[in-house]
C-alpha positions in Angstrom: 26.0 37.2 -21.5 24.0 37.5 -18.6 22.2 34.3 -17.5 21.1 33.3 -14.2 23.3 29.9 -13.9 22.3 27.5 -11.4 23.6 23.7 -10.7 21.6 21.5 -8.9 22.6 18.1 -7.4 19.6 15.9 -7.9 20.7 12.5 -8.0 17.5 11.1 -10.2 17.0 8.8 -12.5 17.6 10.4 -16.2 13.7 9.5 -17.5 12.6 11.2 -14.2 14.2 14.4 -14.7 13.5 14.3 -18.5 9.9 14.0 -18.1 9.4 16.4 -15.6 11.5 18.8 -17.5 9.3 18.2 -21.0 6.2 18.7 -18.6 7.3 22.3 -18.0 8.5 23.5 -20.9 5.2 22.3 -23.2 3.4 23.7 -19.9 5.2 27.0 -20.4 4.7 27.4 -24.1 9.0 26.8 -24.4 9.6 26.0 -28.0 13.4 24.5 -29.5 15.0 27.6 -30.9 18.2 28.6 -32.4 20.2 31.3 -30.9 23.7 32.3 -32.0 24.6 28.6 -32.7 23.3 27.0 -29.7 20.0 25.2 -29.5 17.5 26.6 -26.5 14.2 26.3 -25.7 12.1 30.0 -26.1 9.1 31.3 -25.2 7.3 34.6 -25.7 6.6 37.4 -28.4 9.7 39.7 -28.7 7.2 42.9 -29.2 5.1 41.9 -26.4 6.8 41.2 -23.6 10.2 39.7 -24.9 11.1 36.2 -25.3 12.0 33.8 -22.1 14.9 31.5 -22.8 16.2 28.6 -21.1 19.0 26.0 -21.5 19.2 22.8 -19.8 21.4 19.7 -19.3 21.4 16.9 -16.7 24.6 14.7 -16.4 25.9 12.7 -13.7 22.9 13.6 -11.2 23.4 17.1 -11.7 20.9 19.6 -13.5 22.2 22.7 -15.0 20.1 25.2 -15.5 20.5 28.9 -17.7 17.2 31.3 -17.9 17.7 35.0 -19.2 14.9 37.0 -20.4 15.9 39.0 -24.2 15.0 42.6 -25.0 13.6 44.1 -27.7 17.0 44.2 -29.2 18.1 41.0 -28.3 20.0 42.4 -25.7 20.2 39.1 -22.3 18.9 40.3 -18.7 19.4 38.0 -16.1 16.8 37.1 -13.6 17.9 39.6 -11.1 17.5 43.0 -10.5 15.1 45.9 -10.6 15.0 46.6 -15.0 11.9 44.2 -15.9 11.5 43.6 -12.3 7.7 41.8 -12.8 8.9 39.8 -15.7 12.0 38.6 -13.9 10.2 37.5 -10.8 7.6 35.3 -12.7 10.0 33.9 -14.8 12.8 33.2 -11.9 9.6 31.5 -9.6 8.5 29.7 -12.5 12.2 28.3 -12.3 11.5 27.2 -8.6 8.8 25.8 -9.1 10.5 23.5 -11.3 13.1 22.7 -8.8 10.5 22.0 -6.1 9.0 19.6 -8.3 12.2 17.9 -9.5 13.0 17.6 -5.6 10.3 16.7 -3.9 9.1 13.3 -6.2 11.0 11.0 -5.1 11.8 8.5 -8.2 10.2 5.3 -8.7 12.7 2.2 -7.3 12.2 -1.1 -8.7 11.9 -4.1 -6.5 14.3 -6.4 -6.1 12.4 -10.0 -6.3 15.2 -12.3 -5.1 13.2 -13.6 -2.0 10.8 -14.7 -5.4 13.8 -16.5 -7.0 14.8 -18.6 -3.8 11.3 -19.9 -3.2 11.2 -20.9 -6.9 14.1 -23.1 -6.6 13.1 -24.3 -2.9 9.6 -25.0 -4.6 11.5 -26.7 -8.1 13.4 -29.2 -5.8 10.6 -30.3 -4.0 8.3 -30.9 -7.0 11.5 -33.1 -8.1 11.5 -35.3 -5.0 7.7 -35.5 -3.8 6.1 -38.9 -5.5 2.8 -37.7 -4.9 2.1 -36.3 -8.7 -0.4 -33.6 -7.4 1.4 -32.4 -5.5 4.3 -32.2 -7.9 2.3 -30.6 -10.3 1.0 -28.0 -7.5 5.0 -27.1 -6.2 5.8 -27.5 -10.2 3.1 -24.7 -11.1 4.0 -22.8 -8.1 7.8 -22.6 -8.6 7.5 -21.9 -12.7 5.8 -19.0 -11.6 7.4 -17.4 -9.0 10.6 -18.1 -11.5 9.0 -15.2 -13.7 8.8 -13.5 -11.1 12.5 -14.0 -9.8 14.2 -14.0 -13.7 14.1 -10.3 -12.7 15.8 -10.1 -9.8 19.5 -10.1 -8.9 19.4 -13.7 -8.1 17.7 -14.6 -11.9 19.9 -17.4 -11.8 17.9 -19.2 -9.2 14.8 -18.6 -10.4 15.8 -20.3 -14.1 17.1 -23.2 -12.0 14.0 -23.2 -10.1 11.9 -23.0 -13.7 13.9 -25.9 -15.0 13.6 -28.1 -11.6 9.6 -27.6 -12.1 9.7 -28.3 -16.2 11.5 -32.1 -15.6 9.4 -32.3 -12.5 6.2 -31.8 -14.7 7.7 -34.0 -17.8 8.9 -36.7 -15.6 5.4 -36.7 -13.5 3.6 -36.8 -16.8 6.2 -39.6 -17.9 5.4 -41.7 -14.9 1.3 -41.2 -14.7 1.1 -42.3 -18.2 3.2 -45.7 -18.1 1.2 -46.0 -14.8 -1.9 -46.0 -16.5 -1.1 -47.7 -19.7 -0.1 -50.7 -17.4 -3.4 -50.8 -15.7 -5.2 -50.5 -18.6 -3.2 -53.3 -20.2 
């Protein structure tokens, strides 16, 4: 067989590289093909100009890449050399174009909201001691939902104690105001 092999160390996350990866093989014209037991993505008219193969896996960070271009009687060429010169040169920058891409994006990183899950609790305990129910209720409101906000964090712990200090905060200052009022009332 002669395929051009390449192994590239990219270090992205697996949706990442599987999108971008879909994007150039509908972009291509690639379709899923079987050849000689293995499945490969294909592309082109065998009388034409041949077909354009490709094989790809990415595990542990790493992409692996086979490309060969198939004669007329299904013989493989690899991207180098001068037989099939113009085919093999749009075919291999093609390929480099799709490692510019998969290099140059940098992924999406997820904030970490544990600052979020601190000032929930912070804001939980003080609705707990504060006799002053609007301002309970305001610190209540205020630490239930920056505890949404912290539940997906690293510190998600905090932020549910947080959520549950500003729940009895709000039951207990609803408690209070309403035997308050019932015994002026009464």
């Amino acid at each position: 067989m002669a395929r051009y092999i390449e192994h590239i160390q990219l270090d992205k996350p697996d949706d990442f590289v599987l999108t971008v990866m879909n994007n150039y093989l509908q972009k291509n014209g690639f379709m899923v093909s079987e050849l000689k037991n293995e499945t490969v993505y294909r592309t082109g008219n065998r009388l034409s100009d041949g077909y354009r193969y490709l094989k790809w896996s990415y595990v542990n960070g790493v992409l692996n890449l086979e490309a060969w271009l198939a004669g007329p009687f299904g013989l493989e060429y690899n991207l180098k050399g001068v037989l099939l010169y113009d085919r093999k040169t749009l075919y291999h920058q093609s390929l480099e174009d799709l490692k510019a891409s998969l290099q140059q994006i940098a992924p999406v990183h997820s904030v970490d909201n544990e600052r979020m899950a601190v000032i929930s609790l912070l804001l939980g305990i003080l609705a707990l001691i504060i006799l002053n129910p609007i301002f309970c209720l305001i610190f209540a409101i205020l630490s239930a939902t920056l505890a949404e906000v912290g539940l997906k964090s690293n510190k998600s712990g905090l932020a549910r104690a947080g959520r549950i200090c500003a729940t009895v905060s709000l039951l207990t200052t609803s408690v209070i105001s309403l035997i308050n009022f019932y015994i002026q009332f009464i």
